[in-house]
N, C-alpha and C positions, 0 to 999 in steps of 0.2 A: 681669203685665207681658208685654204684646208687645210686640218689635221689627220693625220691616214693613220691607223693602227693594227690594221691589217694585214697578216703576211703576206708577200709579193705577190705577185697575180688576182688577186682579190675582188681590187677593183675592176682590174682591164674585165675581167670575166663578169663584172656588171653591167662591163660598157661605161664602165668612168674612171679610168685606165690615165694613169699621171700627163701621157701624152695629148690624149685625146681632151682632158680637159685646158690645156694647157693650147690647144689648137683654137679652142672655144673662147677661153679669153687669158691672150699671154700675159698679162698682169697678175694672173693666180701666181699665192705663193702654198704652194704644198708642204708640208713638213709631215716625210712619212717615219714612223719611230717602229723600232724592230728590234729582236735583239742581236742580228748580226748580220744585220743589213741588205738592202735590194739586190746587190750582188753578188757574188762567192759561192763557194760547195755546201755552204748550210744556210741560205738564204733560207730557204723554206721549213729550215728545222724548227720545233718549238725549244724552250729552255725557258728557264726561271734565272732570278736574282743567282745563285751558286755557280751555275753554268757558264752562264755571262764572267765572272771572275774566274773560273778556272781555265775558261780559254784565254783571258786575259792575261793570266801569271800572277795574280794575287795574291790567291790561294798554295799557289806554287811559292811564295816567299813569306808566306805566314803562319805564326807559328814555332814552335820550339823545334831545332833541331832532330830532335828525340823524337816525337811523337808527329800527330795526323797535321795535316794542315789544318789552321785553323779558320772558324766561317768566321768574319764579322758580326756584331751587334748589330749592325744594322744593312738595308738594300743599295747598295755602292750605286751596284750599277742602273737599279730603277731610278733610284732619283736622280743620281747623275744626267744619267738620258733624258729625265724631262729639262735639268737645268740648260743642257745643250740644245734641246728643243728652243728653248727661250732665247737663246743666248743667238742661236742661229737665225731664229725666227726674225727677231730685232734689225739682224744684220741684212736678211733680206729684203724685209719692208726699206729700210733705206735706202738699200740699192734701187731698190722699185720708185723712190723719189725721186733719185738721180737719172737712171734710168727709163721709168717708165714701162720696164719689166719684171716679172715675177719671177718665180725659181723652183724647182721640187729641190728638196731639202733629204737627203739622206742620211738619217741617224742612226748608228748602231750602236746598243748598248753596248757591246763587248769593246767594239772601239772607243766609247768612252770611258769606257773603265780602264782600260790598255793606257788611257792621258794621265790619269791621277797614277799610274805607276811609274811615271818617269827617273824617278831617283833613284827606286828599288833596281831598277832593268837596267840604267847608265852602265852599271860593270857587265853587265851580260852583252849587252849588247854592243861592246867594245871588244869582246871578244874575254872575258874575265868571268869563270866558273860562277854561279852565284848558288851559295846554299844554305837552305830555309835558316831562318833564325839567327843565323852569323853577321845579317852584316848592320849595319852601323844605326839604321831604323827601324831593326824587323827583332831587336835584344840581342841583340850581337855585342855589344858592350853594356858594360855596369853601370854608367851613367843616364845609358836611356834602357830604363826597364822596370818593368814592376817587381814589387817585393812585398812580402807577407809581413804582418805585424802583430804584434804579441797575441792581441785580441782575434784574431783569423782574420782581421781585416785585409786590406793592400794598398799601399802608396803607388802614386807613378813619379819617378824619377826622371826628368827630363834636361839633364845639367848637360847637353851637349858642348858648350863654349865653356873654354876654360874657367875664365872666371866666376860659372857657376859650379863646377866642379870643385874649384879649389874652394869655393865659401862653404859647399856642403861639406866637403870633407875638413876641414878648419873647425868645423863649429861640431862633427861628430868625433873629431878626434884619429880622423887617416892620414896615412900619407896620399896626398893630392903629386901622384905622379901622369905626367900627361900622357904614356904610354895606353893608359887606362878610353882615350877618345881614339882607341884605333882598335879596328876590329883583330881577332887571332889566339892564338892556344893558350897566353896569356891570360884572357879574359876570363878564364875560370876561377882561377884563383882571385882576383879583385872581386868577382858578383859574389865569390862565399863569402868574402869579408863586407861584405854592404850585406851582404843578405842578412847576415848575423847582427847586424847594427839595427837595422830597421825590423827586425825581429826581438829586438830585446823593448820596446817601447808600442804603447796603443795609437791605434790611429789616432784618437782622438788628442794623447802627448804629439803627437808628429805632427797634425795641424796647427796648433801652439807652436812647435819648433818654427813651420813655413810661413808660420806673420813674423816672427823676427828675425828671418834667415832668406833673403832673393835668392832662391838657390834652383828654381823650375823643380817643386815638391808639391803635389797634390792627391789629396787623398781621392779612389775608385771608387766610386760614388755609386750605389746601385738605382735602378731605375722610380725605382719605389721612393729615396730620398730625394729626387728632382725638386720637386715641389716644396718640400722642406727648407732648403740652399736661401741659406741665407746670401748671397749672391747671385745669383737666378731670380728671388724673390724683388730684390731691390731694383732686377732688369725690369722686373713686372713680366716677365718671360709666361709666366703663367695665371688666367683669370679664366672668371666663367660667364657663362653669355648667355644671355637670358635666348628662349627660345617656346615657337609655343606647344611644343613638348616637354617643356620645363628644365630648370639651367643644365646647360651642357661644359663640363673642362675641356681649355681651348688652350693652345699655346701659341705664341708669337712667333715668326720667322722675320729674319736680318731686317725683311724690307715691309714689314707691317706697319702700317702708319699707327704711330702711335698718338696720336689727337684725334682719330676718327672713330667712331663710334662701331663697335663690333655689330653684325647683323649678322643671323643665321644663313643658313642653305635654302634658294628658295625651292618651296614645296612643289611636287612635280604639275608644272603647266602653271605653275604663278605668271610665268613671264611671257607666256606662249605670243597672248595677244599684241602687247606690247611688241614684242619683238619683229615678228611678223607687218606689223600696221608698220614698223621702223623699214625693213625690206620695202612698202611697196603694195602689200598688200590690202587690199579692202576688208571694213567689215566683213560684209557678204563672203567675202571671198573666204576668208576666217572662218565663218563659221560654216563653210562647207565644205574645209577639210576636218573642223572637229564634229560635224555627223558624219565624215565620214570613215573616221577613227584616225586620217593623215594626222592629224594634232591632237594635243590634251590641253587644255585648259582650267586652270585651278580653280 
């Protein structure tokens, strides 16, 4: 298994060029990660996280009508691309069971980011105008959309299905008409009337309303309160890990075992030896690529 991170050409000009190692033993499985991929007119470009979404269309449908498009909170496309790294990688080693063959694996950010937009682009790409802000996920309607609250806070409003619309608005006191889950010039006048509702009350009144109301109401939580969340907390989403630079905050991801005991990063060349004697290699051999600077060892 290689992982290539290199823009295209990279290797071949080392002389370890996807074909060539793949000549050398076709059971490699490569997986080179880019952000717009080994082939096309911008293989060779660089780009960041923003870039990778704006060639994608993201950033083209996010955001208020009125104003800039907006960046996300967080790297869409970086992490995405490692997930499809994984996701592909997986898919290859099995094929290499069945078959007995490897695979170069070509990821491009920009193309993974282009997959998580499929719902936003459905109308576009049917042939149907799409424009920022309007349509059905992006606050194009009064049900799914943020709103200000007495305190400067914000709720997120996520009542897409009827019956969560009709409970919010039942329990705030509107008319729950269902024109209100379709995007269009209507929608203005329903978001002033929510807007003014969930502006006469604090966030902290409006979490109280969303324990006794299933209505998809949650308060926007800034990054600073994470840790706080009483919800988060009970995931254990967040602990700290002893390390022997002294404890480090560490958070959990979906597939963190949660019975295993957290260990640090190991320190650079803790594992060198090990690793190496795992390959194949000799002592001897070992320690004469760490005088020879080839390796470090912890």
């Amino acid at each position: 298994m290689l992982f290539d991170q290199f823009r295209p050409g990279v290797l071949d000009r080392l002389g370890l060029g996807h074909a060539a190692l793949r000549q050398a033993n076709p059971r490699l499985v490569i997986c080179a990660l880019t952000g717009y991929g080994q082939t096309g007119p911008l293989a060779a470009r660089a780009g960041h996280d923003i870039d990778y979404l704006a060639r994608a269309g993201i950033l083209g449908g996010q955001g208020p009508a009125s104003g800039p498009p907006a960046v996300p909170g967080f790297q869409l496309a970086d992490v995405s691309g490692g997930l499809w790294c994984a996701i592909a990688i997986l898919g290859a080693l099995r094929e290499r069971d069945r078959t007995g063959q490897g695979a170069v694996l070509d990821i491009a950010m920009t193309d993974g980011a282009v997959g998580f937009a499929s719902t936003t682009l459905a109308a576009s790409l049917a042939g149907i105008p799409v424009k920022r802000g309007d349509e059905v996920l992006t606050g194009g309607i009064a049900p799914y959309r943020t709103y200000g609250t007495k305190d400067g806070e914000w709720m997120a409003l996520g009542a897409l299905e009827p019956k969560f619309w009709m409970t919010f608005c039942g329990a705030v006191g509107l008319e729950a008409t269902m024109d209100a889950l379709v995007p269009g010039p209507h929608q203005a006048a329903i978001q002033e009337k929510v807007a003014a509702v969930i502006g006469s009350k604090t966030r902290a009144e409006w979490e109280e309303f969303a324990k006794a109301h299933d209505c998809c109401l949650e308060p926007v939580l800034r990054p600073d309160e994470l840790a706080r969340d009483a919800h988060l907390a009970a995931r254990g989403l967040f602990f700290t890990m002893p390390t022997p630079r002294g404890p480090v905050p560490q958070m959990r991801l979906p597939i963190t075992p949660r019975d295993a005991e957290p260990r640090p990063a190991p320190r650079s060349g803790e594992h060198t030896r090990a690793i190496l004697l795992e390959a194949g290699l000799t002592d001897p051999e070992i320690d004469a690529l760490i005088a020879a600077g080839a390796a470090r060892a912890g």
